[in-house]
Every structure is written in C-alpha cells, then in structure tokens.
C-alpha positions, 0 to 999 in steps of 0.5 A, spaced: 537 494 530 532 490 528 527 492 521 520 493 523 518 487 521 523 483 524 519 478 528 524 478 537 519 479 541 517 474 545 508 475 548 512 478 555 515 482 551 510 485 547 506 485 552 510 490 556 511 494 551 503 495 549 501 496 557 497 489 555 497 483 558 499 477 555 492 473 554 490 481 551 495 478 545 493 471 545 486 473 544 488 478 539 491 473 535 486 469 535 480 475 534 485 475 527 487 482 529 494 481 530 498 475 527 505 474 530 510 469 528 511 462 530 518 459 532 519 452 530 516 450 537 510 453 537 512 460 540 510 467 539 515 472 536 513 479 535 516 484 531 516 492 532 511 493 526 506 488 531 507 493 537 505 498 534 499 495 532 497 492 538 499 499 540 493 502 536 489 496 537 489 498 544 489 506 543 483 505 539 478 500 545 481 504 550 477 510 546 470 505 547 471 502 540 469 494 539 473 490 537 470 488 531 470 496 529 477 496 531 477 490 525 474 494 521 478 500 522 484 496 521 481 493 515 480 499 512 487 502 514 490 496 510 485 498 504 487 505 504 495 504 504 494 498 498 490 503 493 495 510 495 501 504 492 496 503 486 496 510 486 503 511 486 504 506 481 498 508 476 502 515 476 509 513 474 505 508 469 502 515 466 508 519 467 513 514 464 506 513 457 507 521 457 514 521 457 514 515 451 509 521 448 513 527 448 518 523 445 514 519 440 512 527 438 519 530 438 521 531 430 527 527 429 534 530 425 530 529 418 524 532 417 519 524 417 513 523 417 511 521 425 508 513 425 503 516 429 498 520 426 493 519 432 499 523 436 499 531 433 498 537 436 491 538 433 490 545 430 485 548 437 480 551 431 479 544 429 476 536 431 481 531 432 478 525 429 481 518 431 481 512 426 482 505 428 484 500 423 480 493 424 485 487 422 
C-alpha cells in the first residue's frame, strides 16, 4: 500500500471516493483549497492525504460552511499542527538544555570548582545575583 501522500488516484477516482463530482475537484483546486499533483501530461494525481481533505472539505459545506470559511478553517488547522511541532521541538531543545544542566551541575570524581558559577543550588534563604561580564 501506497503512503498517505503518495499521489494515484486519477480525479474519477478521487471523486468517487469523496462522493463529489469531479468538477467539485477541479473547482477546489482552483479555489486552492485542495492541490493535487500533476502528471507530466497535465493529469491530476491525487494521494489518499487529499481524499480525506476533500473529504473534510465536504463534511464541512455540507454542514452550511462556505467556503472561504472552509479555508479558514484549513488554514487554521494547518497552523495549529506547524505550532504543536514547534511545540514539540521547543520541549526536546528544553529538556536536552536541562539535561546539559544536571550534568554541568554533578560534582566531578575531584572536588573543583564548577566553571559555572551562575549555576549553583542557591541557599533558598538567600538572593541569587547573576553577573555578566561585558567583553
């Protein structure tokens, strides 16, 4: 089986698939709702990821939303998934800094000085004062 965004259906297929016709398709596409790939002779290939948008697409008129309100909502359905990732990544940057941290922060075999200064346990009773060096 094909990946999700493996491009093989031709727009007959697709539209028998959703339930919509293929003009409905051509008129997605051209709305820039939906953006099939191109064969090198002009044909539209769609992938199962498309389906299910035009499927969603349709879910969503059918339930009385326009159009540009569909793109809107596609719009910030995209949005939503791009900031969840950063989100992700934002959180393995944080832990992999924590990590970097505790290591920083573990006392070595001898008993030196940390390089880090800025990085003690501070006694809770007393204010931590960092100082930064202008070079």
């Amino acid at each position: 089986m094909p990946g999700p965004d493996v491009a093989v259906y031709v727009i007959s297929v697709a539209a028998q698939l959703t339930g919509l016709h293929p003009q409905t398709l051509r008129t997605y596409e051209r709305l820039g709702l939906i953006l099939p790939e191109r064969t090198g002779g002009g044909g539209r290939r769609y992938s199962h990821r498309d389906v299910e948008m035009l499927r969603e697409i349709a879910d969503l008129t059918a339930n009385g939303i326009g159009l540009e309100g569909v793109r809107r909502i596609l719009d910030l359905q995209n949005r939503i998934t791009a900031l969840a990732t950063r989100n992700e990544e934002l959180v393995a940057e944080l832990e992999a800094t924590r990590e970097a941290l505790r290591q920083a922060l573990t006392p070595r075999r001898t008993p030196t000085q940390n390089r880090l200064p800025v990085l003690r346990q501070p006694d809770p009773a007393q204010s931590l004062v960092v100082w930064r060096r202008n070079r």
